[in-house]
PyMOL Python script that loads the backbone (N, CA, C, O; Angstrom):
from pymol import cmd

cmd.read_pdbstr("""\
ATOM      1  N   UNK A   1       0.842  -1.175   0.000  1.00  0.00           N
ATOM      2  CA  UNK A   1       0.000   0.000   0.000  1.00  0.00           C
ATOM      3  C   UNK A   1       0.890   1.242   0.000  1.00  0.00           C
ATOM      4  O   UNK A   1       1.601   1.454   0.983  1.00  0.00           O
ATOM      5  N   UNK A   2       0.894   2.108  -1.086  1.00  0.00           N
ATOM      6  CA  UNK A   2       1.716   3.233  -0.853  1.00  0.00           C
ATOM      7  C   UNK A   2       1.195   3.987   0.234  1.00  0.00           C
ATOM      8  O   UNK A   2       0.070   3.979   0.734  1.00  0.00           O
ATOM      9  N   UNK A   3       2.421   4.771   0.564  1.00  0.00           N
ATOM     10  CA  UNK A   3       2.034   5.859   1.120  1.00  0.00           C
ATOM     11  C   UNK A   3       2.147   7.419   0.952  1.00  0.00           C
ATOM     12  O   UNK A   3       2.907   7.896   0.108  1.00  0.00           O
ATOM     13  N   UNK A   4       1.528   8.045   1.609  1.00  0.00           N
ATOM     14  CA  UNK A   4       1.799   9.608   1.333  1.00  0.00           C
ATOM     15  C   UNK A   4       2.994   9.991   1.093  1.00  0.00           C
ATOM     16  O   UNK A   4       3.101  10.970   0.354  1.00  0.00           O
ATOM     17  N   UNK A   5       3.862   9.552   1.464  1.00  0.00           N
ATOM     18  CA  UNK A   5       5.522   9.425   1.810  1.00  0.00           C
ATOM     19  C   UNK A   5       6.401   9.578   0.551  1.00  0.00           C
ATOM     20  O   UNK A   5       7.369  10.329   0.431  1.00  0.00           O
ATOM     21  N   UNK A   6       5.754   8.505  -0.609  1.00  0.00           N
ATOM     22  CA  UNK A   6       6.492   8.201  -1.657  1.00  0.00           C
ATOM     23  C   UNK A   6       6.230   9.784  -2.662  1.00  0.00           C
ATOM     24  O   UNK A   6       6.599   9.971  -3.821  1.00  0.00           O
ATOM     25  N   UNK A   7       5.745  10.411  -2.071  1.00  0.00           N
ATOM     26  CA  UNK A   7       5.811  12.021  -3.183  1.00  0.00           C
ATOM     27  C   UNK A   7       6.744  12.590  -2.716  1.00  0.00           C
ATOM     28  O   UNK A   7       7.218  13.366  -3.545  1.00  0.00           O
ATOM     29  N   UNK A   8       7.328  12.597  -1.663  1.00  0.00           N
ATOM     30  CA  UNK A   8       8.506  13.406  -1.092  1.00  0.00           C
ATOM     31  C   UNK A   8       9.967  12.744  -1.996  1.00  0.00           C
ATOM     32  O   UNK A   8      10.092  11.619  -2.481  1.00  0.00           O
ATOM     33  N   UNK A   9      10.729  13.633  -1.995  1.00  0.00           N
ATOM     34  CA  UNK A   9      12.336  13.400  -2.446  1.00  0.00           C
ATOM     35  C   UNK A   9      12.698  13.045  -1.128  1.00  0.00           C
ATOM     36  O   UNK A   9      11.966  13.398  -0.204  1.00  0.00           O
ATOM     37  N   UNK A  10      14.082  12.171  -0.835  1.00  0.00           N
ATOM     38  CA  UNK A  10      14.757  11.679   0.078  1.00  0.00           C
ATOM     39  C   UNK A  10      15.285  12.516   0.629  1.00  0.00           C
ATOM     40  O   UNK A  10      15.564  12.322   1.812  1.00  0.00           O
ATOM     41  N   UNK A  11      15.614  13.706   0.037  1.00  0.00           N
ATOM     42  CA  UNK A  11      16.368  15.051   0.945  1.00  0.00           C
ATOM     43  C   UNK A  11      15.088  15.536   1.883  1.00  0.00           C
ATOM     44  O   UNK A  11      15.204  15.685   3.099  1.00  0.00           O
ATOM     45  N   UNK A  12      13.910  15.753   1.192  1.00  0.00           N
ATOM     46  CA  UNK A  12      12.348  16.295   1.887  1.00  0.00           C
ATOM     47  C   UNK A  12      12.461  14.985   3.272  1.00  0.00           C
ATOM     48  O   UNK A  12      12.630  15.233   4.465  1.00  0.00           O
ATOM     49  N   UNK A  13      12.335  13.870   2.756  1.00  0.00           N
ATOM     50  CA  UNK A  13      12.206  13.043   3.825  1.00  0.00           C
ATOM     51  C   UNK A  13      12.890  13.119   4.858  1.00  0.00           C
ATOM     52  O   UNK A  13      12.471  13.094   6.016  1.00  0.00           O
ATOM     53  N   UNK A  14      14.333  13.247   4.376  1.00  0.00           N
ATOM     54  CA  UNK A  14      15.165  13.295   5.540  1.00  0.00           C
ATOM     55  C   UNK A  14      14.733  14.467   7.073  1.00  0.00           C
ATOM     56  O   UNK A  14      14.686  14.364   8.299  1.00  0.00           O
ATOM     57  N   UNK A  15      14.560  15.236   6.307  1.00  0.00           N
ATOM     58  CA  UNK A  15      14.172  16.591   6.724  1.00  0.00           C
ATOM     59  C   UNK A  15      12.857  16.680   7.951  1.00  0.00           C
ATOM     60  O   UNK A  15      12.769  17.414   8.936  1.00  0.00           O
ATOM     61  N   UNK A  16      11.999  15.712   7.479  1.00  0.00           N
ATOM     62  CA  UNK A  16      10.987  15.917   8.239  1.00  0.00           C
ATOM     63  C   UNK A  16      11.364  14.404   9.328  1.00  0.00           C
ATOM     64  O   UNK A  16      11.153  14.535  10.533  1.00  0.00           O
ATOM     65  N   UNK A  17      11.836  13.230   8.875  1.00  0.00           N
ATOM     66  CA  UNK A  17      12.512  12.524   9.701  1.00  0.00           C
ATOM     67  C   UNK A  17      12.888  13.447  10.648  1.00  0.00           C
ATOM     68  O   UNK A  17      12.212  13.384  11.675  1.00  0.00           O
ATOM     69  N   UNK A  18      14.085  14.612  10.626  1.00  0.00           N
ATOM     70  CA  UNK A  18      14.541  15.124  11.979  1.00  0.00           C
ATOM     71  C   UNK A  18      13.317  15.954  12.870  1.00  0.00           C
ATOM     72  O   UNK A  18      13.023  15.838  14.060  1.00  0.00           O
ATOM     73  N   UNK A  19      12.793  16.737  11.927  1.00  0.00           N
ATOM     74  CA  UNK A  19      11.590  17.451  12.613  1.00  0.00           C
ATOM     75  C   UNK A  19      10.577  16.334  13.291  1.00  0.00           C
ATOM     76  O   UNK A  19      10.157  16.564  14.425  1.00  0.00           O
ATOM     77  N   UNK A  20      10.257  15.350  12.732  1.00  0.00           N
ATOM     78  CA  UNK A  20       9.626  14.594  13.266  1.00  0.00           C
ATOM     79  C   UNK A  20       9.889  14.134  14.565  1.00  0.00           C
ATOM     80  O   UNK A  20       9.046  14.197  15.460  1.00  0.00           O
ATOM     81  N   UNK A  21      11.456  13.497  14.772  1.00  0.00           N
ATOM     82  CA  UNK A  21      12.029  12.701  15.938  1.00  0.00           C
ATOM     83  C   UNK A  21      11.864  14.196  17.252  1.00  0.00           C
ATOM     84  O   UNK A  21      11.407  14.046  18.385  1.00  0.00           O
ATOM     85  N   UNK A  22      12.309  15.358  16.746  1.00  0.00           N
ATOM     86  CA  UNK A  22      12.309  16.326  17.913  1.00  0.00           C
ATOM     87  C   UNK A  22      10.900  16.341  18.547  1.00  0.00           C
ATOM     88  O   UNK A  22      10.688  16.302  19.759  1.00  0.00           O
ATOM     89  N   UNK A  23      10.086  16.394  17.703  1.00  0.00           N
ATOM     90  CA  UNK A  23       8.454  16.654  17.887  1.00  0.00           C
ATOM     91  C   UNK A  23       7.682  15.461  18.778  1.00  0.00           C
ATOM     92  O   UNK A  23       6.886  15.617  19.704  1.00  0.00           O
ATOM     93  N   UNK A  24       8.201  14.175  18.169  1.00  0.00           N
ATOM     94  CA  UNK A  24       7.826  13.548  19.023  1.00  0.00           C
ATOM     95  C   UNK A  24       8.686  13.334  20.527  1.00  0.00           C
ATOM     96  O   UNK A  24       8.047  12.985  21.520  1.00  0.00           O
ATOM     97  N   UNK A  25       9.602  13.479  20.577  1.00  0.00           N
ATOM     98  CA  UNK A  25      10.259  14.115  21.778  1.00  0.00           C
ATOM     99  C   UNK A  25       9.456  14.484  22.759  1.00  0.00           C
ATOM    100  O   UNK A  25       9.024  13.922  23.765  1.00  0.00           O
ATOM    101  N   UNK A  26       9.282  15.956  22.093  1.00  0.00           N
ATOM    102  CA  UNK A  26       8.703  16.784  23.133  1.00  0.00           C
ATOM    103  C   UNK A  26       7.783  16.397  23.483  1.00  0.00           C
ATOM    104  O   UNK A  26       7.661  15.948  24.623  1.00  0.00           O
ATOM    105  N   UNK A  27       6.597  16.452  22.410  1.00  0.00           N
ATOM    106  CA  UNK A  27       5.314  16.075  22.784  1.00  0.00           C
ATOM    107  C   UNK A  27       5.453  14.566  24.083  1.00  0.00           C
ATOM    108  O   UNK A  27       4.796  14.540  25.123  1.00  0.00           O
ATOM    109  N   UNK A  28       6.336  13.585  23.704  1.00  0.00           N
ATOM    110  CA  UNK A  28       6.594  12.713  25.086  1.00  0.00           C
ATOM    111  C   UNK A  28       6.959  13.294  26.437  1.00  0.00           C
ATOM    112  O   UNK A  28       6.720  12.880  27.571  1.00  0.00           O
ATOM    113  N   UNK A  29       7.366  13.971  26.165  1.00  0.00           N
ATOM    114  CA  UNK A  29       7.823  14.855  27.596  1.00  0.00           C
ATOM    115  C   UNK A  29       6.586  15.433  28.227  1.00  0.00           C
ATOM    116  O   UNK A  29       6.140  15.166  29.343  1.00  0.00           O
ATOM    117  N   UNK A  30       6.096  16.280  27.319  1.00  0.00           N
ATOM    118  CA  UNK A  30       4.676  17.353  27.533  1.00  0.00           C
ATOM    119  C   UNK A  30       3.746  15.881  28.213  1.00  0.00           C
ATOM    120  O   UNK A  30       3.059  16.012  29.226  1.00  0.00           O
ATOM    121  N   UNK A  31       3.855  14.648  27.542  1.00  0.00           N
ATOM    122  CA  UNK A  31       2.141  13.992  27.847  1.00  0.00           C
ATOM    123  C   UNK A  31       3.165  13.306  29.518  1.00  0.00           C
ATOM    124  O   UNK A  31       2.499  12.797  30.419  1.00  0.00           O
ATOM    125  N   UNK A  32       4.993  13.432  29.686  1.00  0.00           N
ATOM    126  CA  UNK A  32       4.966  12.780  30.867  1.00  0.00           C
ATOM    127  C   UNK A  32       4.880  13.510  32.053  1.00  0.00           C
ATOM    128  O   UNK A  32       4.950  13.063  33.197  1.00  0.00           O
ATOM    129  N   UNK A  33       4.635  15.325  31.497  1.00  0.00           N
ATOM    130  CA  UNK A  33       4.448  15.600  33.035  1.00  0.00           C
ATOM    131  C   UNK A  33       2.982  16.060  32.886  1.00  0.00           C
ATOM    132  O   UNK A  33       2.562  16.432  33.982  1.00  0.00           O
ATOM    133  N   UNK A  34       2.125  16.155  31.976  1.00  0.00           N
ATOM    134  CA  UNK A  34       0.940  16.046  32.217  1.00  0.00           C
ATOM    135  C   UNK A  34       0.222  14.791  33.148  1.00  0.00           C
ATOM    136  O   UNK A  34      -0.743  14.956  33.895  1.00  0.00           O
ATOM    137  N   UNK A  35       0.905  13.559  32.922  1.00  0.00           N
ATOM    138  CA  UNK A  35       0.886  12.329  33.695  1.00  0.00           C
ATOM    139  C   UNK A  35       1.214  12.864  35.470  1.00  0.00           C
ATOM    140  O   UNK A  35       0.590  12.555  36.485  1.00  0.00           O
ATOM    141  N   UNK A  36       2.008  13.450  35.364  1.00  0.00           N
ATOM    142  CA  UNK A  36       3.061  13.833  36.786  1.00  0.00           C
ATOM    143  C   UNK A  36       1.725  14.689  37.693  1.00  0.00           C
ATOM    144  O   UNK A  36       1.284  14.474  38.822  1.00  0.00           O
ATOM    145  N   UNK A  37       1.307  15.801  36.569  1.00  0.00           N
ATOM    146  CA  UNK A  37       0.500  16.701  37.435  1.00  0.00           C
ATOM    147  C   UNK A  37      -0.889  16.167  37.196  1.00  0.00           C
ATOM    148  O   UNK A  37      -1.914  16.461  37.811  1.00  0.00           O
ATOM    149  N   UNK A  38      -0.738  15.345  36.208  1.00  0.00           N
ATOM    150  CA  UNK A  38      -2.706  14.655  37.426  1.00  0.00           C
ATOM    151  C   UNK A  38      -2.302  14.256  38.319  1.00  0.00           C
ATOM    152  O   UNK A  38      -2.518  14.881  39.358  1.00  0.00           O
ATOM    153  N   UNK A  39      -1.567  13.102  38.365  1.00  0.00           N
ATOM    154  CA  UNK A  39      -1.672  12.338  39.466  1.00  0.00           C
ATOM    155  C   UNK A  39      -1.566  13.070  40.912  1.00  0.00           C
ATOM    156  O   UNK A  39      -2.212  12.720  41.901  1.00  0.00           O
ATOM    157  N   UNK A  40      -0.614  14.178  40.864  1.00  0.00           N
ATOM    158  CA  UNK A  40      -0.313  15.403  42.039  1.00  0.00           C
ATOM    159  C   UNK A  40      -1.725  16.134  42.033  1.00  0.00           C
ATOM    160  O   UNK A  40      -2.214  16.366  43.138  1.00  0.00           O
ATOM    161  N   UNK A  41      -2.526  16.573  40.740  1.00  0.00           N
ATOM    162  CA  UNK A  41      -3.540  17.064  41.408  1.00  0.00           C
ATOM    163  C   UNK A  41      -4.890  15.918  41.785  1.00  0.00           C
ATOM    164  O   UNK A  41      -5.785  16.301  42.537  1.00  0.00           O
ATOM    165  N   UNK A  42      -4.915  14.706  41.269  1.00  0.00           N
ATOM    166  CA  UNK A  42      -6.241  14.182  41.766  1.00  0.00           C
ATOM    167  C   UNK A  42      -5.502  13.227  43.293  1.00  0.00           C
ATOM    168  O   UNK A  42      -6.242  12.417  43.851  1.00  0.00           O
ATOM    169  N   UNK A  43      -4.426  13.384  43.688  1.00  0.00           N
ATOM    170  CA  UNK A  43      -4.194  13.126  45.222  1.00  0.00           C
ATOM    171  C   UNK A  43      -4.620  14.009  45.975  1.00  0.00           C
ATOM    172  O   UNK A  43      -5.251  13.734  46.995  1.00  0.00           O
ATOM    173  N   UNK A  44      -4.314  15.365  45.556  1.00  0.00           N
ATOM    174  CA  UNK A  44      -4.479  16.746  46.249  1.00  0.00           C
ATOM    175  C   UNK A  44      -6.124  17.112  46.111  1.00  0.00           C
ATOM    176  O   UNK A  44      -6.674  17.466  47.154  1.00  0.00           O
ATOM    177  N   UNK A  45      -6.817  17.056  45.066  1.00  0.00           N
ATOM    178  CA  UNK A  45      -8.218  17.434  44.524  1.00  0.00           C
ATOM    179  C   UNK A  45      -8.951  16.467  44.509  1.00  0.00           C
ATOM    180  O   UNK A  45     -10.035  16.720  45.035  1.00  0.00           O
ATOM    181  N   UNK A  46      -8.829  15.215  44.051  1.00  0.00           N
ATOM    182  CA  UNK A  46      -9.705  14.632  43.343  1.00  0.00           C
ATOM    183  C   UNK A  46      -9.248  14.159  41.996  1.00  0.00           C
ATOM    184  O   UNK A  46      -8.286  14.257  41.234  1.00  0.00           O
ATOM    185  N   UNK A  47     -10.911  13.368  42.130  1.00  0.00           N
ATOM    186  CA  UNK A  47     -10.709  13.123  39.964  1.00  0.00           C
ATOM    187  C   UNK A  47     -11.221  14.550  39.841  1.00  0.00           C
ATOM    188  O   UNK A  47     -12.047  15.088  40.578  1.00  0.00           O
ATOM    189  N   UNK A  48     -10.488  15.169  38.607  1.00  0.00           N
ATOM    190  CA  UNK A  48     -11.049  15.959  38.132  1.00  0.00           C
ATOM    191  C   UNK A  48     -10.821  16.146  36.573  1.00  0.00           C
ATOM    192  O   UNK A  48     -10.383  15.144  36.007  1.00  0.00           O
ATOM    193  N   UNK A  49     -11.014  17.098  35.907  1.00  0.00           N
ATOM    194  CA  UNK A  49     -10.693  16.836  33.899  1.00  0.00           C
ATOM    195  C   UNK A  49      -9.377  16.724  34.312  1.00  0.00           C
ATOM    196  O   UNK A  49      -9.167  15.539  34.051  1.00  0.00           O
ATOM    197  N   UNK A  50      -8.231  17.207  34.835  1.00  0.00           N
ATOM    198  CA  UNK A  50      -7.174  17.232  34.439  1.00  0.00           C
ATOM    199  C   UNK A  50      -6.175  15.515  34.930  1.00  0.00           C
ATOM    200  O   UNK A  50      -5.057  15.010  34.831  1.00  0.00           O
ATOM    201  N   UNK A  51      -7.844  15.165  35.581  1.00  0.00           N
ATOM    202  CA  UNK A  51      -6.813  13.561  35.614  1.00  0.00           C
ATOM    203  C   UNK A  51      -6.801  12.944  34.629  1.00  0.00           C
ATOM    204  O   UNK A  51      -5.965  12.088  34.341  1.00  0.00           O
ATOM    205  N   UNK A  52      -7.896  13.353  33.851  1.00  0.00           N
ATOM    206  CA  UNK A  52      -8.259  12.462  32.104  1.00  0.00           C
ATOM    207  C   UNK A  52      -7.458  13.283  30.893  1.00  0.00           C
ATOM    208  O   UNK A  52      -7.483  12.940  29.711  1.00  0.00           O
ATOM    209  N   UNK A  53      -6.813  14.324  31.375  1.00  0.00           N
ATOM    210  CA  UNK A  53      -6.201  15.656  30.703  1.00  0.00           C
ATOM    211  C   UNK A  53      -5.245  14.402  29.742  1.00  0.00           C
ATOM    212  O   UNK A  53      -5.638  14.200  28.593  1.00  0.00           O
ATOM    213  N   UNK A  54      -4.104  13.657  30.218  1.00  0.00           N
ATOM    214  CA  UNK A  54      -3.069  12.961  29.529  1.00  0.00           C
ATOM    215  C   UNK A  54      -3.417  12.017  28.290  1.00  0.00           C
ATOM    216  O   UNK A  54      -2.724  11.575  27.374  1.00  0.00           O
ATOM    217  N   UNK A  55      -4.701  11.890  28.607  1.00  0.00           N
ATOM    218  CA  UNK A  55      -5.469  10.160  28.225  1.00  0.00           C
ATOM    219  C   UNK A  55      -6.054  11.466  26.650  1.00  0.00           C
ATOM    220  O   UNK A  55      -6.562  10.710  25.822  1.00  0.00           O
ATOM    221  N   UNK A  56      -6.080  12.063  26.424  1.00  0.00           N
ATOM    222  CA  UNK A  56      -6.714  12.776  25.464  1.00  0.00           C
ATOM    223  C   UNK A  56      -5.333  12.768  24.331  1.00  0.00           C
ATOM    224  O   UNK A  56      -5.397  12.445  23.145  1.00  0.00           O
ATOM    225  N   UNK A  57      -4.108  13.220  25.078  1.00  0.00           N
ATOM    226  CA  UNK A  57      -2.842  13.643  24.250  1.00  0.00           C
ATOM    227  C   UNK A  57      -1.972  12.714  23.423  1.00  0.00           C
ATOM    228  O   UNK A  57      -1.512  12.841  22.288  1.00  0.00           O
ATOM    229  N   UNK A  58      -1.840  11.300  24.735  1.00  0.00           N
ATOM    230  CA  UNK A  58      -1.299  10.209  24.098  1.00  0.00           C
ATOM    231  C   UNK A  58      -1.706   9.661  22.935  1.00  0.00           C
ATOM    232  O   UNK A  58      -0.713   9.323  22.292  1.00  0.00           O
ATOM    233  N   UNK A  59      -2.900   9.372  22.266  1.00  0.00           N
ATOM    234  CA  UNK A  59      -3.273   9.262  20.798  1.00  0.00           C
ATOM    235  C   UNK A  59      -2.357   9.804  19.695  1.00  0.00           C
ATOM    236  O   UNK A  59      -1.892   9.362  18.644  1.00  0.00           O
ATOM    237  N   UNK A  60      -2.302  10.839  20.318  1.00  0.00           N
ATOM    238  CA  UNK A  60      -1.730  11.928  19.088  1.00  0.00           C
ATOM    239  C   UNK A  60      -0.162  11.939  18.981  1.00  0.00           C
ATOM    240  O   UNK A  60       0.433  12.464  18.040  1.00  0.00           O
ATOM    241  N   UNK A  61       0.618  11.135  20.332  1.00  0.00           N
ATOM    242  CA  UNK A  61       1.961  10.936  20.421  1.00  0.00           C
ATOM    243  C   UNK A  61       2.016  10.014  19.931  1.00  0.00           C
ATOM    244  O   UNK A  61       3.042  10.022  19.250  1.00  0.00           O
ATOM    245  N   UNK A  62       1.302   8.765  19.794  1.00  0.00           N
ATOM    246  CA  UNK A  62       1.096   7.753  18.984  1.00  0.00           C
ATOM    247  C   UNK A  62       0.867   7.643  17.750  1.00  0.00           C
ATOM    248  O   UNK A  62       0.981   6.536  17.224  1.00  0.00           O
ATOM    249  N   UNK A  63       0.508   8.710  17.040  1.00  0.00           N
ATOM    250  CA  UNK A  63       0.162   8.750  15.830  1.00  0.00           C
ATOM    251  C   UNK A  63       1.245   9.013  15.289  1.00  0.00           C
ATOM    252  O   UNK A  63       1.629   8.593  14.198  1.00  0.00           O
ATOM    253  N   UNK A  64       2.143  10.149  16.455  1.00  0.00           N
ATOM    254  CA  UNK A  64       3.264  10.620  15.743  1.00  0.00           C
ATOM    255  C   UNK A  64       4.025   9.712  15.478  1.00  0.00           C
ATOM    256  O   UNK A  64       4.239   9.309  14.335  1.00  0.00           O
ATOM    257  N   UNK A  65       4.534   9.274  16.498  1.00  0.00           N
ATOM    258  CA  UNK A  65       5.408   8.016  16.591  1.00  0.00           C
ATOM    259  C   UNK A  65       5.199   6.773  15.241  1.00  0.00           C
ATOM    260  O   UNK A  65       6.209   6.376  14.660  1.00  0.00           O
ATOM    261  N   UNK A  66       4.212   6.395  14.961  1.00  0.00           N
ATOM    262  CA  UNK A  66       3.762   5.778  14.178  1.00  0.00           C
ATOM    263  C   UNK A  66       3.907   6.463  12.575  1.00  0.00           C
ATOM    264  O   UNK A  66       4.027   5.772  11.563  1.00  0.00           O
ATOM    265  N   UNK A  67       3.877   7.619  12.588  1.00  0.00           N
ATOM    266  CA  UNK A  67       3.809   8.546  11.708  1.00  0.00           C
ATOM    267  C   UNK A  67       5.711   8.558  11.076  1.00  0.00           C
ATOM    268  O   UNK A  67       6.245   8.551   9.967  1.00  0.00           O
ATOM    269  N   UNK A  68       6.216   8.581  12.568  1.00  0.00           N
ATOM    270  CA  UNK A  68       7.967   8.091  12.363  1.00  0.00           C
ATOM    271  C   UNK A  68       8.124   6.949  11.969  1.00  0.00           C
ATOM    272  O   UNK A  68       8.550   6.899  10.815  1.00  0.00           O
ATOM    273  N   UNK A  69       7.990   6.183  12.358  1.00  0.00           N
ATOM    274  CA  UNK A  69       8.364   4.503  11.700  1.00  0.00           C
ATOM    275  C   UNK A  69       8.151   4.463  10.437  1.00  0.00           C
ATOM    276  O   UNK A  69       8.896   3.699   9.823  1.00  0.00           O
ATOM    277  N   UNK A  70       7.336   5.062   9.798  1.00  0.00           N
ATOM    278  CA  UNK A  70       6.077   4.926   8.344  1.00  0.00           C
ATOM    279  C   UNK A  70       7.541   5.913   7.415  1.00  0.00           C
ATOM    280  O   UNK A  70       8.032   5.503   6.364  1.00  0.00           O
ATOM    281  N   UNK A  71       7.957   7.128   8.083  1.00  0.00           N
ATOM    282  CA  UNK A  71       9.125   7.766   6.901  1.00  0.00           C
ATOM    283  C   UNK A  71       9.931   6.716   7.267  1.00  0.00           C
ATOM    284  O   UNK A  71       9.975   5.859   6.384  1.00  0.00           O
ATOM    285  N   UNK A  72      10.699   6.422   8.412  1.00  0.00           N
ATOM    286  CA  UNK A  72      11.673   5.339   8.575  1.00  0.00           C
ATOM    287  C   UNK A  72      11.512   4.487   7.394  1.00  0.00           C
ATOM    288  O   UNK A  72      12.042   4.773   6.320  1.00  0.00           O
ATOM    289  N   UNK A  73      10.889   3.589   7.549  1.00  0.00           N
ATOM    290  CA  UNK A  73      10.736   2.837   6.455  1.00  0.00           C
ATOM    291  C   UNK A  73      10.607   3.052   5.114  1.00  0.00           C
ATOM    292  O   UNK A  73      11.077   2.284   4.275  1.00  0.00           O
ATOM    293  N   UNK A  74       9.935   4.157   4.830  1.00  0.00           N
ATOM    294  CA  UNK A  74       9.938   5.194   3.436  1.00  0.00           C
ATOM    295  C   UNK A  74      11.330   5.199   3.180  1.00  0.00           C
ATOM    296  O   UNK A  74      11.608   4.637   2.121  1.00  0.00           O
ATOM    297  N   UNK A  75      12.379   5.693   3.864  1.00  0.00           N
ATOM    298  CA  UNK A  75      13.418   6.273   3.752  1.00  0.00           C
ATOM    299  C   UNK A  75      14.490   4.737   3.607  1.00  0.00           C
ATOM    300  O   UNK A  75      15.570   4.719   3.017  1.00  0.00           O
ATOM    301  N   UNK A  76      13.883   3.620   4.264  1.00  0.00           N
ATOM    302  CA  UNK A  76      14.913   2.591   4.157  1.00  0.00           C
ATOM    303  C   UNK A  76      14.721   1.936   3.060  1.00  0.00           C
ATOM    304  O   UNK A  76      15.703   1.385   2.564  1.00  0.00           O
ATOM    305  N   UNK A  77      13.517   1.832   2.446  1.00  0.00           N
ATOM    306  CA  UNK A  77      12.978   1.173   1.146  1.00  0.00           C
ATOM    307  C   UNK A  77      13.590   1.941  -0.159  1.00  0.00           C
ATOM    308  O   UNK A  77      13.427   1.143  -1.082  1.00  0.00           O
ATOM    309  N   UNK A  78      14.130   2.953  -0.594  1.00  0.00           N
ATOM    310  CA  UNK A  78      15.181   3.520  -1.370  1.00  0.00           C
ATOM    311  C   UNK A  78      16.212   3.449  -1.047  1.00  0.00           C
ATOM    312  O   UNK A  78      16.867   4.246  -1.719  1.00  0.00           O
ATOM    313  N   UNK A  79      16.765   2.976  -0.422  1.00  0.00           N
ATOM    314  CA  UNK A  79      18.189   2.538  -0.063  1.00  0.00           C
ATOM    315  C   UNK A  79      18.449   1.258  -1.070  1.00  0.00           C
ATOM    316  O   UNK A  79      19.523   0.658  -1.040  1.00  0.00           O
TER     317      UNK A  79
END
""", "prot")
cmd.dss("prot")
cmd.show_as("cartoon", "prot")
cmd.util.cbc("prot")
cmd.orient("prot")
């Protein structure tokens, strides 16, 4: 099944390969102290939205992540 991937040049790919790996980075960081401060506020508060706050974000770190493997492989299949 192609993918979106195969319209890019290998220099384009490369490119968003790095932007990609930083991005998902962060965004891992961002969903691990969102993790950090529910749990600190529903000890302190309660359940409240911000205990379900993390459970909304991780999808989307997952997608990324997934979104990386997919150029990875783009990028190893022209080799």
């Amino acid at each position: 099944m192609p993918t979106h991937f195969t319209s890019y040049t290998t220099e384009e790919l490369s490119k968003k390969l790095k932007k990609q790996k930083v991005m998902v980075f962060i965004k891992a960081i961002v969903v691990i102290l969102m993790i950090v401060f529910s749990v600190f506020v529903t000890l302190e508060k309660g359940i409240s939205f911000q205990t379900f706050l993390p459970l909304f974000f991780l999808p989307m770190w997952l997608v990324m992540v997934f979104e990386l493997k997919k150029i990875k492989q783009e990028l190893i299949s022209r080799k």
